[in-house]
C-alpha positions in Angstrom: -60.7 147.3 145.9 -61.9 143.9 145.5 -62.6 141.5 147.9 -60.0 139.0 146.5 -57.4 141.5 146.1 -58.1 142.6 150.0 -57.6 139.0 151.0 -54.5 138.5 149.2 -53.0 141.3 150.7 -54.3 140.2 154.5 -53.0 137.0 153.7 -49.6 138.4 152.6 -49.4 140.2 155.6 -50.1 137.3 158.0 -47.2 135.8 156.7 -45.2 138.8 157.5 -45.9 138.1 161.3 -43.8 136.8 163.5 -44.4 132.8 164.2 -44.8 133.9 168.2 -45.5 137.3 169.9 -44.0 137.9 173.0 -46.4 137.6 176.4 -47.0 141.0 178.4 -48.4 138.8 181.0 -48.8 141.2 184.4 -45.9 140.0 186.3 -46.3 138.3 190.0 -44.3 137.0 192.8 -45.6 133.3 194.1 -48.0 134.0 197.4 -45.0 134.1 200.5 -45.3 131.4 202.7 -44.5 132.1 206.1 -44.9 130.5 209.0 -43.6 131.4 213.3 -42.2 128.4 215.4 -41.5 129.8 218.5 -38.9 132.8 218.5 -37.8 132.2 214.8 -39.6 132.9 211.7 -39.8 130.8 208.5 -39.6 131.5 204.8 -40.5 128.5 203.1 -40.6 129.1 199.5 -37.9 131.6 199.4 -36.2 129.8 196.8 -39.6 130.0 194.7 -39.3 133.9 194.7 -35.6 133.4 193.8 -36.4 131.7 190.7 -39.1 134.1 189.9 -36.8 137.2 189.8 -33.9 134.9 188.7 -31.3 136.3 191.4 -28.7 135.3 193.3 -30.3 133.1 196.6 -27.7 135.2 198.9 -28.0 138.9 197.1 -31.7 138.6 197.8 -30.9 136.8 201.4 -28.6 139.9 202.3 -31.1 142.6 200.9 -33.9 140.6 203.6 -30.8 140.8 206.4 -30.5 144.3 205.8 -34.1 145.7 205.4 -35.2 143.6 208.2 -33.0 144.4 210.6 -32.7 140.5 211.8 -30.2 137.3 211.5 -30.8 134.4 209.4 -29.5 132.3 207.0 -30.4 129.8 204.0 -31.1 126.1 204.7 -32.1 124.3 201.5 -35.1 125.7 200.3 -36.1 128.0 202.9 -34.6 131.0 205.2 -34.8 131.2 209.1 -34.4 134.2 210.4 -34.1 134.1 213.9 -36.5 136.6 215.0 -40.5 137.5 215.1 -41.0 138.9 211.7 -44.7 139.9 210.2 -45.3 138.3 206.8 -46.3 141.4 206.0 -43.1 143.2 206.5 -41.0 140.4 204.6 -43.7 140.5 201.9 -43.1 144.6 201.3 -39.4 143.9 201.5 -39.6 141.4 198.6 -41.5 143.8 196.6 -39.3 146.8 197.4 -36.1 144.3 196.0 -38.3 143.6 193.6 -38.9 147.0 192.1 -35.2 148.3 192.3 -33.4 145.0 191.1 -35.6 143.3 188.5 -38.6 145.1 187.2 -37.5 147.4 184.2 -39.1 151.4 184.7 -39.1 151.8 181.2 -41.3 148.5 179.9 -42.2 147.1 183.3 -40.7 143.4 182.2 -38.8 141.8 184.8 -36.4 140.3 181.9 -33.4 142.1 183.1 -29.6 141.6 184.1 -27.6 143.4 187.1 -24.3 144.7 185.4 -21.3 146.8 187.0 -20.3 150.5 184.5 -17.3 151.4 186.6 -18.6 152.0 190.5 -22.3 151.7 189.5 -24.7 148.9 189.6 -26.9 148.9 186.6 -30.0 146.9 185.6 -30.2 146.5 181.8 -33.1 145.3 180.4 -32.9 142.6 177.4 -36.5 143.2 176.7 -36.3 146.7 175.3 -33.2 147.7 176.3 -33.2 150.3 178.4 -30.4 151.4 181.3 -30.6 152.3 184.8 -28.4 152.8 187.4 -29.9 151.1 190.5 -31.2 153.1 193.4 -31.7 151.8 196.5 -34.4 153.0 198.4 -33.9 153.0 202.3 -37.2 151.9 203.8 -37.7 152.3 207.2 -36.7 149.0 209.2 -39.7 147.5 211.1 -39.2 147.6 214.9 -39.4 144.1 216.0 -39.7 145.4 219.7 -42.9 147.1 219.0 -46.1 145.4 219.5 -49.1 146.9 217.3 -53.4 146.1 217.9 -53.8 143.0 216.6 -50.3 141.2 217.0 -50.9 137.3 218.9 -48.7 136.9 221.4 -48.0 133.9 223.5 -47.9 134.9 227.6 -47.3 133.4 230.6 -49.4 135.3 233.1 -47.2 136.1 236.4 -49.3 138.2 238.5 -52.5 139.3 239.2 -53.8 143.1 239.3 -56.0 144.8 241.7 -59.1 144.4 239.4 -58.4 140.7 238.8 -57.1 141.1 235.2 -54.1 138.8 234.7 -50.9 140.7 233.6 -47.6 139.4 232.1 -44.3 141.1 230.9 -43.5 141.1 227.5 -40.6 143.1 225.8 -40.9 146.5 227.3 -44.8 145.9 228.0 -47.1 145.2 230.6 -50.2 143.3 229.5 -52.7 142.9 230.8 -55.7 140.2 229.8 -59.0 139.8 231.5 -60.2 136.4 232.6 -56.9 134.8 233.1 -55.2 133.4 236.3 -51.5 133.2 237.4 -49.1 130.6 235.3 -51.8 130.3 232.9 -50.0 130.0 229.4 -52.1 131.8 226.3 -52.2 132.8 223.0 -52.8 136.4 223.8 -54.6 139.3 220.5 -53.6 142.7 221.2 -56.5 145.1 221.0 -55.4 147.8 222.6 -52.4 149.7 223.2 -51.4 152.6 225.5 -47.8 153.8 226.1 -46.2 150.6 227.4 -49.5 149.2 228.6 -51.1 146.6 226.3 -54.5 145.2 226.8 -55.7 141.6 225.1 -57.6 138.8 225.0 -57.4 134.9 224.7 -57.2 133.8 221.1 -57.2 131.0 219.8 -55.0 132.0 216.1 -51.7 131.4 215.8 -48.9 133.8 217.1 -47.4 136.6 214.4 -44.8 138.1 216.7 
C-alpha cells in the first residue's frame, strides 16, 4: 500500500471519530470534613458529597441516621448529628451509600438514576445501561458507647487511686491517667484498654469521641 493511500484512509477515519470521547476518570468523593464541638459532631461539606453523587440531601441524611445509629439533622450546608461520631465511621458509611446507590456494577460510572419497577428500587445506569435492583447491605452500626486505643477523650479527674494515678468516669469506664490530680480537666489518649478499665495519657490533639 502506499504511503499516500495509507494516509488518506487514516485521515478518513479520523473524521469518522467522535468530536469528544467520554472521560473514564476514576471516580472520588471530595475528602469528608469533620470536625467534634463538644458532644455533637459536624459534617461540613455534606452537601459537597451530595452534589458529587447527585442525590437527594435527605435520602443520603436518612441512610447516615440509620447506619450510624445517631440523631441529626441538615442546617444549610452541613449536618449535626448530635453525638460522638469517628470520621472514620461516617467516611465508610458514605462509601457503603455510595456503592449500593450510585456507582454502576456493570461499568463502574456513577452516572446513574434511582427508579421504582413495581416494589423494587432500581439503579439504572445512563452510561451503558445496565439494571439493578438495589441491595442494601446491613453494616454493623458502630457502638458509640465503646471507647477503642487511641480515642481522645476529654476528663475531669474525680478521684485519686491508691498508686496516685488520677481516675475519672466516663460512659461505662473507669480511667485511669497517670500524673494527674483531682478536678484537673484534660484531653485524655486511650492507650490501653482492659474490660471496663481504660488507661491514658494527657494529649494535647483534639478529642474524636
Amino acid at each position: 500500500m502506499q504511503e499516500d493511500d495509507y494516509l488518506a484512509m487514516l485521515d478518513r477515519a479520523k473524521e469518522k471519530l467522535p468530536d469528544t470521547i467520554e472521560s473514564h476518570e476514576r471516580f472520588e468523593l471530595p475528602d469528608l470534613d469533620i470536625i467534634q464541638e463538644g458532644k455533637i459532631t459536624i459534617f461540613r461539606n455534606f452537601m459537597d458529597v451530595v452534589t458529587k453523587v447527585r442525590r437527594e440531601p435527605e435520602h443520603l441524611l436518612q441512610y447516615l441516621l440509620k447506619e450510624l445509629g445517631a440523631p441529626g439533622n441538615l442546617e444549610d450546608r452541613r449536618v449535626v448529628f448530635k453525638a460522638k461520631i469517628r470520621a472514620s465511621d461516617i467516611d465508610e458509611r458514605v462509601r457503603d451509600y455510595t456503592e449500593t446507590y450510585v456507582i454502576c456494577s456493570e461499568c463502574g460510572r456513577p452516572d446513574t438514576r434511582m427508579e421504582r419497577d413495581d416494589r423494587t428500587l432500581m439503579l439504572v445506569c445512563e452510561a451503558c445501561g445496565a439494571r439493578r435492583p438495589i441491595h442494601v447491605r446491613k453494616a454493623a452500626r458502630p457502638d458509640v458507647n465503646t471507647l477503642r486505643a487511641g480515642d481522645v477523650i476529654e476528663v475531669t479527674i474525680d478521684n485519686v487511686g491508691k498508686k496516685g494515678d488520677g481516675m475519672s468516669k466516663y460512659m461505662s469506664y473507669i480511667v485511669i491517667v497517670p500524673g494527674t490530680k483531682r478536678g484537673m480537666r484534660a484531653n485524655i489518649k486511650i492507650t490501653n484498654i482492659s474490660g471496663t478499665t481504660a488507661f491514658g495519657q494527657i494529649t494535647t490533639d483534639p478529642v474524636t469521641r
